[in-house]
C-alpha positions as CSV (number, residue, x, y, z in Angstrom):
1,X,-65.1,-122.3,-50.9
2,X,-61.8,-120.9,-50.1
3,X,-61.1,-123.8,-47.8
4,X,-61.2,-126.0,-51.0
5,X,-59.4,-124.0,-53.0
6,X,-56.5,-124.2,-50.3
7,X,-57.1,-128.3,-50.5
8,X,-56.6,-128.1,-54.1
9,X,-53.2,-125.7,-54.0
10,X,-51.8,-127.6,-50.9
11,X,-52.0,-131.4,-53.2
12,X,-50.8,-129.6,-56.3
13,X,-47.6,-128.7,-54.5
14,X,-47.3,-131.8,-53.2
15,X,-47.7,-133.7,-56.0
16,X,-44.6,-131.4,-57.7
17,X,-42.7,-132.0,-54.5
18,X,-42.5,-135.5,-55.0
19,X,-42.0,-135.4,-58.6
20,X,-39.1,-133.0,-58.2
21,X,-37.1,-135.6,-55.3
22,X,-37.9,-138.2,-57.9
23,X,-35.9,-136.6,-60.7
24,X,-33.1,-135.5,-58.9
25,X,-33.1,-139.1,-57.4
26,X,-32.5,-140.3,-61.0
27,X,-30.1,-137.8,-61.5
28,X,-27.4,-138.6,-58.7
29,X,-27.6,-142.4,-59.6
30,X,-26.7,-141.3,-63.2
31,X,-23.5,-139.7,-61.7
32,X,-22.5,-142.7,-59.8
33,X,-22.6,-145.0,-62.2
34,X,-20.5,-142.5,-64.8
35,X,-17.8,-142.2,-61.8
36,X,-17.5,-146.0,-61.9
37,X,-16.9,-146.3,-65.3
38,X,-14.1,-144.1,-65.4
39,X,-12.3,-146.1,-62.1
40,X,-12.0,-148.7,-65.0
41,X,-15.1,-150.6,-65.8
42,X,-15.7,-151.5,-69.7
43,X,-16.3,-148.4,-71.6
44,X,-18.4,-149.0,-75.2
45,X,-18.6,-145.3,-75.6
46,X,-17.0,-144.5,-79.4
47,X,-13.3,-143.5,-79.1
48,X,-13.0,-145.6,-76.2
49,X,-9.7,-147.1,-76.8
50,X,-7.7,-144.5,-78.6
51,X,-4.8,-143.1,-77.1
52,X,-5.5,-139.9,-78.3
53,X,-7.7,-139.8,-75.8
54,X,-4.7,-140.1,-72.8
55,X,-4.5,-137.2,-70.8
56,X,-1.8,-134.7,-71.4
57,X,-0.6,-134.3,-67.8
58,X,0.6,-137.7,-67.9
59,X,4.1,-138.6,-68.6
60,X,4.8,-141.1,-71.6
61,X,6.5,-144.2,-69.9
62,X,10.1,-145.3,-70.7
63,X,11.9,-148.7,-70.9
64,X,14.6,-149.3,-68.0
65,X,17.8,-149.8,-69.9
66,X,19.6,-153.1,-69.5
67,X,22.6,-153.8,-67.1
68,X,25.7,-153.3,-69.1
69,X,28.8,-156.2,-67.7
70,X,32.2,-155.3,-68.0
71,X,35.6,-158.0,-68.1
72,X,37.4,-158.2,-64.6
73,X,40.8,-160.0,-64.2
74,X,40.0,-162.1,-60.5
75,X,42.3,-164.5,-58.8
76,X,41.7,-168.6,-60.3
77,X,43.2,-169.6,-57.0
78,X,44.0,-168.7,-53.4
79,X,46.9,-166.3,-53.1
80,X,49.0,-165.5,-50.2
81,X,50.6,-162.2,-49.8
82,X,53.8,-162.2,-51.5
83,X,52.9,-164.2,-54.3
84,X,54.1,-163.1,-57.9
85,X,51.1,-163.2,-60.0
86,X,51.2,-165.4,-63.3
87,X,49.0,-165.8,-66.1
88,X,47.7,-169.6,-64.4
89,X,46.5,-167.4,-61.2
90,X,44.3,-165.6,-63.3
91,X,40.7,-165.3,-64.8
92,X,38.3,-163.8,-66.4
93,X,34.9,-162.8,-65.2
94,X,32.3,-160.3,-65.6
95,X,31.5,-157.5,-63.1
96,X,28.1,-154.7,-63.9
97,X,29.7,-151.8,-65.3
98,X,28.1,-149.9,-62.2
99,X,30.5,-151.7,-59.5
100,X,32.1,-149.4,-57.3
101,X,35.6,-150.7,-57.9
102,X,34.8,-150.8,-61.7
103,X,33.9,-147.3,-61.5
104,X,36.7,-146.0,-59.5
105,X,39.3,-147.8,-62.3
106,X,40.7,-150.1,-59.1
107,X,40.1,-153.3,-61.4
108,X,41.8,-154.9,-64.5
109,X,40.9,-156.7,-67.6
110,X,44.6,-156.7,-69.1
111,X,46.8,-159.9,-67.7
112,X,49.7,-157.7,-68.7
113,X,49.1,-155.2,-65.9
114,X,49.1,-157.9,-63.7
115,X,51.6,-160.9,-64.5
116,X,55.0,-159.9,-62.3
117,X,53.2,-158.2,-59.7
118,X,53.3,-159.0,-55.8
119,X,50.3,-159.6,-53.8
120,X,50.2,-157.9,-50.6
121,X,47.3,-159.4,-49.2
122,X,45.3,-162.4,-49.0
123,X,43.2,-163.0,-51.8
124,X,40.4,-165.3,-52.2
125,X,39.5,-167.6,-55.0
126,X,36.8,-166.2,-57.5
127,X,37.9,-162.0,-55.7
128,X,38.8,-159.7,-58.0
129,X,42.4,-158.2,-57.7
130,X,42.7,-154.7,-57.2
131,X,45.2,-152.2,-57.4
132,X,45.2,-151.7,-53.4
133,X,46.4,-155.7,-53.3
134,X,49.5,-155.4,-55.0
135,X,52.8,-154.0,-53.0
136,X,54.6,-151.2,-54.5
137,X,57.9,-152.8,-54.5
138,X,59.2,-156.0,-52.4
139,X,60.6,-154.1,-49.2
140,X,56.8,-153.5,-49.0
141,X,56.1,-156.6,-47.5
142,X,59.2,-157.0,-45.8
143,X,57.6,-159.2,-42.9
144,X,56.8,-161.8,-45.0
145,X,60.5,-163.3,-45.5
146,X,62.9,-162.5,-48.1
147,X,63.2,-160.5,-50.9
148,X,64.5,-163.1,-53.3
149,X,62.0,-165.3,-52.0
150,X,58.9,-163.3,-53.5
151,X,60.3,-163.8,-56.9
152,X,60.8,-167.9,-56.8
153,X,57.5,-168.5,-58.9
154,X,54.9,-171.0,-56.5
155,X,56.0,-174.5,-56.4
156,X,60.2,-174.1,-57.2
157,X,62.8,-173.5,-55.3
158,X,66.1,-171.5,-55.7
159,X,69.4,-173.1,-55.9
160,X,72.8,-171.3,-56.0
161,X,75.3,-173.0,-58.5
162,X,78.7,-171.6,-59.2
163,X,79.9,-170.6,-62.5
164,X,82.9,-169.2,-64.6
165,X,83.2,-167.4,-67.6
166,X,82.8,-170.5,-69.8
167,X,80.2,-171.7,-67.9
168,X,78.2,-168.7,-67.1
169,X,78.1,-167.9,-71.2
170,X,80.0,-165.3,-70.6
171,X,78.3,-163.4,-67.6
172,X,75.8,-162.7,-70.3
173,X,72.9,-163.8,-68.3
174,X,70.2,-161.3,-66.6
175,X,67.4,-161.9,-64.2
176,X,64.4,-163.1,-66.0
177,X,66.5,-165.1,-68.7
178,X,65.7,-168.9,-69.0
179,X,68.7,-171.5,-68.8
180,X,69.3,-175.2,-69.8
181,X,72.1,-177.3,-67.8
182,X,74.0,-179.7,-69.6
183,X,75.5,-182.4,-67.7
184,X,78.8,-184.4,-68.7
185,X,79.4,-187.8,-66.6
186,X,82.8,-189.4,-66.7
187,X,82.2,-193.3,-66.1
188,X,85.1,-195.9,-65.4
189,X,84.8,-199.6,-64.9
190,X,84.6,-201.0,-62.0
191,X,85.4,-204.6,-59.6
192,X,81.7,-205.8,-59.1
193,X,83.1,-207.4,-55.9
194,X,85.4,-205.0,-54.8
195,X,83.9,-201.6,-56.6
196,X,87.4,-200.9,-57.4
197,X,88.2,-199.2,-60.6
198,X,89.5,-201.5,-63.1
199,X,92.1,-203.3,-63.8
200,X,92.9,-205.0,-61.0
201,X,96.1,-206.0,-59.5
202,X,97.8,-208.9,-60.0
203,X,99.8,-211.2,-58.0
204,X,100.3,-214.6,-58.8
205,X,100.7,-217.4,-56.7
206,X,103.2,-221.0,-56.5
207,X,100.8,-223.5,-55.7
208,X,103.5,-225.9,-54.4
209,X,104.6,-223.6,-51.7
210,X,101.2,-223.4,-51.0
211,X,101.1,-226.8,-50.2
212,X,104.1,-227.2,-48.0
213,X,103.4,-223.8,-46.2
214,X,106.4,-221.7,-47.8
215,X,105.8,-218.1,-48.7
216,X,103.7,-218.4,-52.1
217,X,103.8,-215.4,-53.6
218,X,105.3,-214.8,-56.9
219,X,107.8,-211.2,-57.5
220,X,105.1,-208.8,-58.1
221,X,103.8,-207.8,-61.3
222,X,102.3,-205.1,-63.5
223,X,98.7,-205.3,-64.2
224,X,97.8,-207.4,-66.9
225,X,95.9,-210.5,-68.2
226,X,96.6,-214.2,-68.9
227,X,96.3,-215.0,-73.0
228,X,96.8,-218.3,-74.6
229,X,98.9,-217.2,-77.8
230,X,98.2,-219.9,-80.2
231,X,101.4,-218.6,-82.7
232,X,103.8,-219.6,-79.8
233,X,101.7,-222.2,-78.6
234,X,102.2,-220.6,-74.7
235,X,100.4,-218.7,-72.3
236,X,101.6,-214.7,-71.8
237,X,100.6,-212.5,-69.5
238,X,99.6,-208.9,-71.5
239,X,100.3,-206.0,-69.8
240,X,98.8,-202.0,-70.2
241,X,101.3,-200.0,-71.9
242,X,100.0,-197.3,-69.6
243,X,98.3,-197.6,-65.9
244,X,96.3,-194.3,-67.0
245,X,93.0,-196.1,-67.9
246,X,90.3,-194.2,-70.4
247,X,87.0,-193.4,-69.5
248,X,83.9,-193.1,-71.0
249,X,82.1,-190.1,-71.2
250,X,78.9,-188.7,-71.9
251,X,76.7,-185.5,-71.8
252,X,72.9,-184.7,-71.8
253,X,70.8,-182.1,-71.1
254,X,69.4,-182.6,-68.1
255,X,67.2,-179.6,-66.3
256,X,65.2,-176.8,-69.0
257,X,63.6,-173.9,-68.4
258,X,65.0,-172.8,-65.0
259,X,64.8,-169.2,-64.4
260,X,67.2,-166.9,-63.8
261,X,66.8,-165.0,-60.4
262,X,70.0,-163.2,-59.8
263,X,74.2,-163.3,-61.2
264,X,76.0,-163.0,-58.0
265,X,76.2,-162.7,-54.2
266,X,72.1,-162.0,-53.3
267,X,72.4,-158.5,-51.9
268,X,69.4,-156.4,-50.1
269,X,67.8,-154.1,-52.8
270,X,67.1,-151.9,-50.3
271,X,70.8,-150.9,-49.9
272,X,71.6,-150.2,-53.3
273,X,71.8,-147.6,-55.7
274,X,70.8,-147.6,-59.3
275,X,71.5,-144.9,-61.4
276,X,70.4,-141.7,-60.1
277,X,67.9,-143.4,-58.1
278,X,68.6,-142.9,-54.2
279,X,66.3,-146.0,-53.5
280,X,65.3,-148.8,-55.2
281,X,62.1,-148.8,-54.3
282,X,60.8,-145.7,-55.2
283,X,58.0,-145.4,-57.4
284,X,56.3,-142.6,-59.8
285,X,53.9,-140.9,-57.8
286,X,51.9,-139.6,-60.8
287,X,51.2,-142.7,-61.7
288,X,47.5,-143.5,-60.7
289,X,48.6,-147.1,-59.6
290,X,51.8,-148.4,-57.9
291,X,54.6,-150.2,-60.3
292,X,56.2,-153.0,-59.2
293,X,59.9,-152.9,-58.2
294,X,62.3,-154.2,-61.1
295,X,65.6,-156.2,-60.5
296,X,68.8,-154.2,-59.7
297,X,71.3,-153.7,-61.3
298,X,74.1,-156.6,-61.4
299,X,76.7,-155.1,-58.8
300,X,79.4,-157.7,-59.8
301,X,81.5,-157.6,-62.8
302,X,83.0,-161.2,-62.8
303,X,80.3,-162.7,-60.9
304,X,81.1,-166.6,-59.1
305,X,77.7,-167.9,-59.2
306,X,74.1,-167.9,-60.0
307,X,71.0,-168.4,-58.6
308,X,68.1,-170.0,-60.5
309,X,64.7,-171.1,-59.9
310,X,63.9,-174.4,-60.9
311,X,61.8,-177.5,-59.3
312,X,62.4,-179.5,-56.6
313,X,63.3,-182.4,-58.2
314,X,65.7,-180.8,-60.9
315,X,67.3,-179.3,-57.9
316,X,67.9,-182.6,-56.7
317,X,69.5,-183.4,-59.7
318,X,71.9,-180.2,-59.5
319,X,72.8,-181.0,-56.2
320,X,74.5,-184.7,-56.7
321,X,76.1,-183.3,-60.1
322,X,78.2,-180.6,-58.1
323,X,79.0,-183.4,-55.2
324,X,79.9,-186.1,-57.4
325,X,82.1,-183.7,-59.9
326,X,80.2,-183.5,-63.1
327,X,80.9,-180.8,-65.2
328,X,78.4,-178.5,-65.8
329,X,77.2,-175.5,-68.7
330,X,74.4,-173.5,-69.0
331,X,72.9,-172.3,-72.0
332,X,70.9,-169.4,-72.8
333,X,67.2,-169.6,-74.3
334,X,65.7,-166.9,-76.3
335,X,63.3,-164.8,-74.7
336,X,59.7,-166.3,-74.5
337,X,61.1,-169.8,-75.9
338,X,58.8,-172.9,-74.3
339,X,60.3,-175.4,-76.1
340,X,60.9,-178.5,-74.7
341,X,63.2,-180.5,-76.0
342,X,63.7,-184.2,-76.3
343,X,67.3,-184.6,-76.9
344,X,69.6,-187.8,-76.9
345,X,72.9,-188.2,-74.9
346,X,75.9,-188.1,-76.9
347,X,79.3,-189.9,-76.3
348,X,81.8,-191.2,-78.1
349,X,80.2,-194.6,-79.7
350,X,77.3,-192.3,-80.5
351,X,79.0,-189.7,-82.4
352,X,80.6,-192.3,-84.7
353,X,77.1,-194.3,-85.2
354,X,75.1,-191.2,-85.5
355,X,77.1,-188.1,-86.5
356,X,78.6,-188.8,-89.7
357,X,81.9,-189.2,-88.0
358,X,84.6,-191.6,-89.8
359,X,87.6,-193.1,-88.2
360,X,90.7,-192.4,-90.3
361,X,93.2,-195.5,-91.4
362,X,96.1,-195.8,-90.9
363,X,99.0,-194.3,-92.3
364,X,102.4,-194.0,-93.1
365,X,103.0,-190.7,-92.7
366,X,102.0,-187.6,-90.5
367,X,101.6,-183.9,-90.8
368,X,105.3,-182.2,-89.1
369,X,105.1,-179.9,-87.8
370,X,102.0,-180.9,-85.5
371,X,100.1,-177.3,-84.9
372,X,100.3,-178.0,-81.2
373,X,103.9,-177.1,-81.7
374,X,103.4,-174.0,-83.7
375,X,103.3,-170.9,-81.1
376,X,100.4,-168.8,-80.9
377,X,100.6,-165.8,-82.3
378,X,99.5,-162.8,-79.9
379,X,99.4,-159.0,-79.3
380,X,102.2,-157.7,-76.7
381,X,100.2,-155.6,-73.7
382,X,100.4,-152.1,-73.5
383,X,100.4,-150.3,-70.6
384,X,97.9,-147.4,-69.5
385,X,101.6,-144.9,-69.8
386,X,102.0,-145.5,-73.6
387,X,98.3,-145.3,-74.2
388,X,98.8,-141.6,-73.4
389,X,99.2,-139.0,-75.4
């Protein structure tokens, strides 16, 4: 009896054993499948896609902001050190804002910072120019040749031409200015054979001593020319009432636009004084970037001659004017004038065809006395003795 009683307990506990490993079984695979769902499978649960629901430990995400460009003045062309920068050497392009040279202010997006300064250093096509590129005055790049040379813009060349005050407008010229040259040519007739200026010599000749071998020259004669005058019904020879023949003259302007480099003898800036300055080439050291070197002062009151900038052909042109004599002005443009002119050369016949200008008649009398004869009326000189007091 008590044996089956023990039967009966022993199954009873087994039967509960089982049936508690099968719930809990159920239970973990419940778990699992809940774990899954939140790694990101398809939730249909109500509330599901609200974002209400985001947890608050998370940060809200934020838009990166866009890359901000900024304008950068860079070099159109190669540039060699000592090159004087112009407004055709340069271009625009855009740099990010974050750029180290950006951000350290060693760029620049104004031309005027730049036009008139020297390069230093080699700078590539497309590179941006920096203030670290440019010299601080031209004895800073000595090595490279000289000083006058780093202001001849690219492509001219500098010519030296003499001048007075008449043809130097005065002295009133400074470095920078822009000049015309007006040309004047004086032309004379000449022999085609011989090239001789005209008119030729004359000597006439006895034919019949030319025949029997005598000496066949006629007395000499004054220049002149055989005419048929049909009033006398003879042949005359006419002669010049003066052997001073007149020539024809006639003026054009010739080279524009050539700069002004310097008035006077070239001297070294390095050696001289302006002002108070003790050198020339200092600079302001409080200024965050270097400024370039200006011109010095003229050191020549009555200066002989000038030296422009100009191209190599017009300098050709210069040259054979001042061998072959012409005579030569320059005038004076305004600044920033670009105008080029088309003008028309004037002489004599053109000044009466084209100018308004009438030839007087003839007359019987004339004005006396002539006002070439009249003395000039002037201020007797004082010396520096009666000027004091």
């Amino acid at each position: 009896m008590r044996l089956r009683i023990f039967l009966l307990l022993f199954l009873v506990l087994l039967v509960a054993a089982v049936a508690v490993v099968l719930v809990v079984t159920n239970l973990g695979g419940l778990s699992l499948l809940s774990g899954n769902n939140n790694a990101g499978l398809p939730d249909s649960s109500p509330g599901a896609g609200d974002s209400s629901q985001i947890e608050p430990a998370l940060p809200t995400p934020t838009p990166t902001p866009a890359m901000q460009f900024v304008e950068v003045l860079v070099a159109r062309v190669r540039l060699q050190p000592g090159d004087r920068i112009t407004e055709g050497l340069l271009q625009v392009e855009f740099r990010p804002e974050d750029n180290v040279a950006v951000r350290a202010n060693y760029t620049f997006s104004n031309p005027d910072e730049l036009i008139g300064r020297i390069i230093s250093t080699e700078v590539a096509p497309g590179q941006a120019i920096l203030s670290s590129m440019l010299a601080l005055n031209s004895t800073d790049i000595t090595s490279f040749g000289s000083d006058l040379a780093l202001y001849i813009p690219r492509g001219n060349v500098a010519v030296a031409f003499p001048i007075d005050k008449f043809t130097g407008i005065g002295y009133a010229m400074r470095p920078g200015d822009r000049v015309d040259v007006m040309m004047s040519l004086t032309l004379q007739q000449v022999d085609e054979e011989f090239q001789s200026p005209l008119p030729n010599k004359l000597q006439l000749v006895n034919p019949e001593a030319l025949l029997n071998g005598e000496y066949f020259f006629f007395p000499d004669t004054v220049s002149g020319r055989l005419t048929f005058i049909p009033e006398i019904s003879t042949i005359s020879l006419i002669i010049p009432s003066s052997t001073t023949r007149v020539t024809r003259q006639v003026t054009q302007l010739t080279i524009q636009q050539a700069e002004v480099l310097w008035i006077g003898t070239w001297t070294d800036p390095r050696v001289l004084v302006r002002g108070d300055d003790a050198n020339i080439g200092t600079y302001n050291p409080n200024s965050p970037l270097p400024t370039p070197t200006p011109f010095p002062a003229r050191q020549e009151q009555e200066p002989d001659l000038i030296i422009l900038s100009m191209t190599a052909q017009d300098a050709l042109s210069l040259k054979w004017a001042l061998e072959i004599g012409m005579q030569i002005h320059l005038t004076l443009r305004s600044q920033g004038d670009q105008t080029v002119y088309v003008t028309t050369s004037v002489s004599l016949p053109q000044m009466v065809e084209q100018s308004g200008i009438t030839i007087p008649e003839q007359g019987e009398f004339r004005e006396y006395p002539s006002i070439f004869w009249v003395p000039i009326p002037s201020v007797p000189s004082r010396s520096e003795s009666d000027l004091l007091p």
